[in-house]
C-alpha positions in Angstrom: 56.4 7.9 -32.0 55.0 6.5 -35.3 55.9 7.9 -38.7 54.7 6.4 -41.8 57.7 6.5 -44.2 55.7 6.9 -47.3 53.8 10.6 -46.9 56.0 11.8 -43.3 52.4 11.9 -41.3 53.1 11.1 -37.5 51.4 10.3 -34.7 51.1 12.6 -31.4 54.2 12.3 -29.2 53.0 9.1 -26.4 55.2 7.3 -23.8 53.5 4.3 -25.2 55.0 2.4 -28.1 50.9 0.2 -28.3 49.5 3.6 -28.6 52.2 4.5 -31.5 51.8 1.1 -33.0 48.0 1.2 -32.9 48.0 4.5 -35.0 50.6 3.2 -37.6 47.6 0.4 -37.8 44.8 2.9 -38.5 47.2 4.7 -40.8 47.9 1.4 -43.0 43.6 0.9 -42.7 42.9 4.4 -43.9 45.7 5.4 -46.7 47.1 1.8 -47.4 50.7 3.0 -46.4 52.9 0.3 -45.5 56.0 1.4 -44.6 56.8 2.9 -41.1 59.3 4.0 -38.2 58.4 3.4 -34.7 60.2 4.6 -31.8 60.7 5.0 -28.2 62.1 7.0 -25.4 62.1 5.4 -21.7 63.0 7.6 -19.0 64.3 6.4 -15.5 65.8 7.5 -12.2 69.1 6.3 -11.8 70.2 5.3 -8.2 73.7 4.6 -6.7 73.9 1.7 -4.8 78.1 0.7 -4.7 79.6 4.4 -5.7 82.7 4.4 -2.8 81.3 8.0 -2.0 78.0 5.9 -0.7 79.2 3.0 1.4 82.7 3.2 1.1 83.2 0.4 -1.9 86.8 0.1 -3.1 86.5 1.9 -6.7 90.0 0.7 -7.6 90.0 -2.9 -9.1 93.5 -3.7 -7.5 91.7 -3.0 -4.2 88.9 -5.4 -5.4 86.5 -3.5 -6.6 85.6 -3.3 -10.2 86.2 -0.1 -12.4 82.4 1.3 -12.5 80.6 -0.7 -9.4 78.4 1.7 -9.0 76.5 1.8 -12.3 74.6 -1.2 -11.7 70.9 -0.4 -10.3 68.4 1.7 -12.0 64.7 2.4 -11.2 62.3 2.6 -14.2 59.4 5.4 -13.9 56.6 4.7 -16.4 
């Protein structure tokens, strides 16, 4: 999302930061604001891949296995 910080106009809600970007650029070219905030949300599918509970990894690290092996792999979904 682009806001311009100078009169609070923002931009429609897009999962693309270019698209926010590019409308903070026509902003500046039509009211000669220059000040901004830009954000962004990605969303993603986590999947477990060592969880104990999956292929029977040691979750204990005096077993050998480390405290959170499971939180390791993640698929991003644009």
């Amino acid at each position: 999302m682009g806001k311009c910080l100078i009169c609070w106009e923002s931009c429609v809600d897009t999962p693309s930061v270019d698209k926010a970007r590019d409308w903070c650029l026509k902003h500046l070219g039509a009211t000669g604001h220059t000040g901004f905030r830009l954000s962004a949300f990605e969303f993603f599918d986590a999947i477990l891949t060592d969880h104990p509970s999956v292929n029977d990894t040691p979750a204990d690290p005096d077993q050998g296995g480390a405290t959170r092996p499971w939180a390791k792999a993640a698929t991003v979904r644009t």
